[in-house]
Wavefront OBJ file of the C-alpha trace (Angstrom):
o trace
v 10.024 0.691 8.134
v 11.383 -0.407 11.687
v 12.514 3.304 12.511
v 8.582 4.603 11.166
v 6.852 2.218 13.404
v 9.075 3.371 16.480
v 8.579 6.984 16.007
v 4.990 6.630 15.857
v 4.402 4.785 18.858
v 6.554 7.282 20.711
v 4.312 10.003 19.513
v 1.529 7.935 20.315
v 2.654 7.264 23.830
v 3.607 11.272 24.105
v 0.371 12.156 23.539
v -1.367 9.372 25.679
v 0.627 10.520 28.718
v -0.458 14.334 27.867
v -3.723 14.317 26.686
v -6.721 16.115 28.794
v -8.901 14.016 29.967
v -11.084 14.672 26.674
v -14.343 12.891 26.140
v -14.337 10.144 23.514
v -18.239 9.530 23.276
v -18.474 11.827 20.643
v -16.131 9.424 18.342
v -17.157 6.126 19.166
v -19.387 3.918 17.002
v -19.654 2.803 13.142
v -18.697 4.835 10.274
v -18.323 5.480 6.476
v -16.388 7.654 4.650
v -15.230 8.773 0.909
v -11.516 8.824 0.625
v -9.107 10.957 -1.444
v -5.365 10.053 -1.454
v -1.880 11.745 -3.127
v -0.505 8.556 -3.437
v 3.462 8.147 -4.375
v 3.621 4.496 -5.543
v 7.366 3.189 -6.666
v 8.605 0.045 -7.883
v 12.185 -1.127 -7.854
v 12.538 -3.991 -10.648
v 14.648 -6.181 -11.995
v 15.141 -8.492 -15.338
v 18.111 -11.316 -15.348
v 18.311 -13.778 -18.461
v 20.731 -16.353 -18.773
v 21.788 -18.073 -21.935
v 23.419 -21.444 -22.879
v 26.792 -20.672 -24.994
v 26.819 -23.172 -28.065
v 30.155 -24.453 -26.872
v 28.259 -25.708 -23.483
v 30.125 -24.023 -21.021
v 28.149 -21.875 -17.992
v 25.458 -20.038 -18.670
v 25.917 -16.225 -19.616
v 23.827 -13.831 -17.471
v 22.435 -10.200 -18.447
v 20.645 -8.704 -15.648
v 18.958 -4.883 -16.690
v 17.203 -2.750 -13.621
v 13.942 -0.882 -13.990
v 12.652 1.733 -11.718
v 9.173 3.434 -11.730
v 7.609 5.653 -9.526
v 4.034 7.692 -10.058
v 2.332 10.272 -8.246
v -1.659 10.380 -8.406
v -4.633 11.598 -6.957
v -6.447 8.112 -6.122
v -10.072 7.857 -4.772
v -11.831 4.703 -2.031
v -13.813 4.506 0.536
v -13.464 3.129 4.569
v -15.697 1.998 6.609
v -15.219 1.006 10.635
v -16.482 0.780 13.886
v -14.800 3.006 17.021
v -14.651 1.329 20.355
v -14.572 2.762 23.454
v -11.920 1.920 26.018
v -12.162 4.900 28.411
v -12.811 8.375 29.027
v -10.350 9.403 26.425
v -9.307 6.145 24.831
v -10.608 4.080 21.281
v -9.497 1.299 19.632
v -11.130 1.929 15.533
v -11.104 -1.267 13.187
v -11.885 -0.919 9.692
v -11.251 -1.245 6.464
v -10.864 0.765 3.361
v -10.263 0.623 -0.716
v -8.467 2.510 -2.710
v -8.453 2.622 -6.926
v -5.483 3.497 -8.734
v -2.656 1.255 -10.665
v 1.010 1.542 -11.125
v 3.118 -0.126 -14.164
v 6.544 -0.939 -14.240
v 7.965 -2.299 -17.857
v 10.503 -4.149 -18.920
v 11.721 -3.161 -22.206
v 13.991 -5.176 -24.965
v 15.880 -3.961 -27.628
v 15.225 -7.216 -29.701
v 13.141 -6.330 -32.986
v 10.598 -8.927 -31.934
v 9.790 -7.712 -28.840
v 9.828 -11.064 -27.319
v 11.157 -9.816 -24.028
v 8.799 -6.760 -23.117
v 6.789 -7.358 -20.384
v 5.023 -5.619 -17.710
v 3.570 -5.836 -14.059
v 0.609 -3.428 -12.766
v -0.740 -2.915 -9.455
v -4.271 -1.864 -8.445
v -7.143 -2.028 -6.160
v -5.258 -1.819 -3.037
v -7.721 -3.287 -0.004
v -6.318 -2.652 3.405
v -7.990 -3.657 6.883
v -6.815 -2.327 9.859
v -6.987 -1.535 13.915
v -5.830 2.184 15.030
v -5.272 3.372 18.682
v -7.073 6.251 19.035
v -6.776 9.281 22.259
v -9.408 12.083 22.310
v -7.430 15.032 22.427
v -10.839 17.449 23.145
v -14.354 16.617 22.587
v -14.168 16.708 18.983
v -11.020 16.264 17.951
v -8.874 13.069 18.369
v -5.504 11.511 17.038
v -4.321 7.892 16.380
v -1.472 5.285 15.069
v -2.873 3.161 12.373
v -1.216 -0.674 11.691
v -3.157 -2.557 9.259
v -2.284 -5.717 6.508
v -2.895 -4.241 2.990
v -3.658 -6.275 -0.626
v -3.456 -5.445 -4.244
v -3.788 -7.070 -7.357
v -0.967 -7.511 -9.460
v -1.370 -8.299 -13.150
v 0.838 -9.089 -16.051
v 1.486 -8.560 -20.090
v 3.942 -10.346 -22.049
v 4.751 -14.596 -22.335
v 5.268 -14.622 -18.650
v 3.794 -16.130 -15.935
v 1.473 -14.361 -13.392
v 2.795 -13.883 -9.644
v 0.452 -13.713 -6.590
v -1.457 -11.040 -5.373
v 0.461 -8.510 -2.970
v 0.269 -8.512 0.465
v 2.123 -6.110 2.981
v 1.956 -3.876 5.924
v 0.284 -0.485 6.323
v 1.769 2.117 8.929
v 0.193 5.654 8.988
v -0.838 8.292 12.012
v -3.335 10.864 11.507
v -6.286 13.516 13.281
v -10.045 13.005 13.416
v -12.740 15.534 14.032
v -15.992 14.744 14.736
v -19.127 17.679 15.222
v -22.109 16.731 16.960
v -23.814 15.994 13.675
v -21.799 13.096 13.324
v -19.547 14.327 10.175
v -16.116 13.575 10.646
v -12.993 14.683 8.044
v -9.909 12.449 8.690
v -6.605 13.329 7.596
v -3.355 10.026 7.129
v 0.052 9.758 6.416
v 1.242 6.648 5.981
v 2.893 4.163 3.560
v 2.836 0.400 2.432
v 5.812 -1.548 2.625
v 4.619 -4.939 0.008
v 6.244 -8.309 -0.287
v 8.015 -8.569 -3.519
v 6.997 -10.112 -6.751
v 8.552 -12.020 -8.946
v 7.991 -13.883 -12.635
v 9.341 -15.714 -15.414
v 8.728 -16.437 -18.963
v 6.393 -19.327 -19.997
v 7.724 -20.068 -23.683
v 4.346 -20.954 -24.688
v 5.030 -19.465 -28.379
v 7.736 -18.930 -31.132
v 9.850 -16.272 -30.321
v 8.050 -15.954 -26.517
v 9.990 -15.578 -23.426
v 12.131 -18.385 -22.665
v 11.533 -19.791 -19.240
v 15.402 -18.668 -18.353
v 14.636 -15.008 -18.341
v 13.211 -13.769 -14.949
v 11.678 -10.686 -13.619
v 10.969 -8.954 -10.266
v 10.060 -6.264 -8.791
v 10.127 -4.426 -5.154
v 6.335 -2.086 -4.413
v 6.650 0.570 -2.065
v 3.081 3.431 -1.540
v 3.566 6.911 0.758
v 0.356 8.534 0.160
v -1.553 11.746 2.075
v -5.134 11.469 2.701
v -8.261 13.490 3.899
v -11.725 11.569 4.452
v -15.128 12.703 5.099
v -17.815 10.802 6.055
v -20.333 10.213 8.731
v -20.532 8.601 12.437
v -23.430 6.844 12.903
l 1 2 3 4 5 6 7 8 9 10 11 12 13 14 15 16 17 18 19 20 21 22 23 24 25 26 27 28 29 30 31 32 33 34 35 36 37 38 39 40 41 42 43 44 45 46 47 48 49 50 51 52 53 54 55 56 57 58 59 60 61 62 63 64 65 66 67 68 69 70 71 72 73 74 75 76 77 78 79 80 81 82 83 84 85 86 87 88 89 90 91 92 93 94 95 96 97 98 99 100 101 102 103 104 105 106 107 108 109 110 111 112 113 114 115 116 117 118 119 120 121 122 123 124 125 126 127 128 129 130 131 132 133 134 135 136 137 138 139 140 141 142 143 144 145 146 147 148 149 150 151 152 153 154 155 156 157 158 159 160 161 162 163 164 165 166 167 168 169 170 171 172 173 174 175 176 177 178 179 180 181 182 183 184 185 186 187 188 189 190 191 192 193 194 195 196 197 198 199 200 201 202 203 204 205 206 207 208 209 210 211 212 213 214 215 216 217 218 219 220 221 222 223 224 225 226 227 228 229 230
């Protein structure tokens, strides 16, 4: 994630030292777009249960990994305001939603099932500030940094982490025509926090509080916009 964020402030800075003294009026103020996204969301995960032998000495630990990844065409919206800092310069804030949910599973081989469970991830929410150059009249290019959210939900007897919350790095190219349409094309990715659970033991045969799972998010995604400057 480090090595991302370096190269695309050096691109940024590249192209703010080289840039033609473009015009940025022509992409300043609010917008609102429709967003379409190739997303490629993985999870790294992992289960670990421990057990008391009957003779009392240390506990006995089974640990199992589980990896998922998907690929999906995933559809949002933004919406943002572009600021004016020069001739050629903009600072855009906004914010934007995307729909779309990835599962990761934890599977048992027990013939009651007790120790399946499950975590999904949806409705990711990011918000975010992107340093923006006007490379011609209509045509600009920017570094986006921005603190993205998703929900994160559960099945099984186990107990329900927090929400996800991480950090969203991505460059991309804006047009704008005099009509005020814009299409926006991103590359980026979303590096989340982890989660983690455990089982409750609310029931017979349910998963015994000893028996742990967690899990590592990770989204690269693609994505073209097109929307309208007001």
């Amino acid at each position: 994630m480090n090595k991302l964020k370096t190269m695309l402030c050096a691109v940024f800075t590249l192209l703010l030292v080289n840039t033609a003294q473009a015009d940025s009026g022509n992409m300043a103020g609010p917008y609102i777009g429709l967003q379409l996204s190739a997303a490629g969301i993985a999870m790294e995960g992992k289960s670990r249960e421990s057990a008391v032998n009957v003779a009392g000495d240390s506990p006995i630990m089974s640990s199992d990994d589980v990896s998922v990844g998907k690929a999906a065409a995933i559809a949002g919206w933004e919406i943002g305001y572009a600021v004016p800092l020069g001739s050629w310069l903009l600072l855009d804030v906004g914010a934007s939603y995307l729909s779309g949910e990835a599962k990761i599973e934890a599977l048992t081989d027990d013939t009651a099932a007790k120790g399946n469970a499950s975590f999904t991830v949806d409705d990711v929410r990011t918000f975010y500030i992107a340093p923006t150059i006007a490379l011609s009249d209509t045509a600009s290019f920017y570094v986006k940094v921005g603190l993205s959210e998703a929900d994160v939900g559960v099945t099984g007897d186990i107990t329900t982490p927090s929400d996800l919350s991480g950090t969203n790095v991505a460059m991309g190219t804006r047009m704008v025509l005099d009509s005020g349409i814009f299409i926006r094309t991103e590359a980026g990715m979303v590096d989340y926090n982890g989660i983690s659970a455990h089982g409750k033991a609310e029931a017979t045969n349910a998963i015994p509080t000893t028996t742990s799972y967690s899990a590592e998010p990770m989204i690269a995604y693609g994505s073209i916009s097109m929307g309208m400057r007001f």
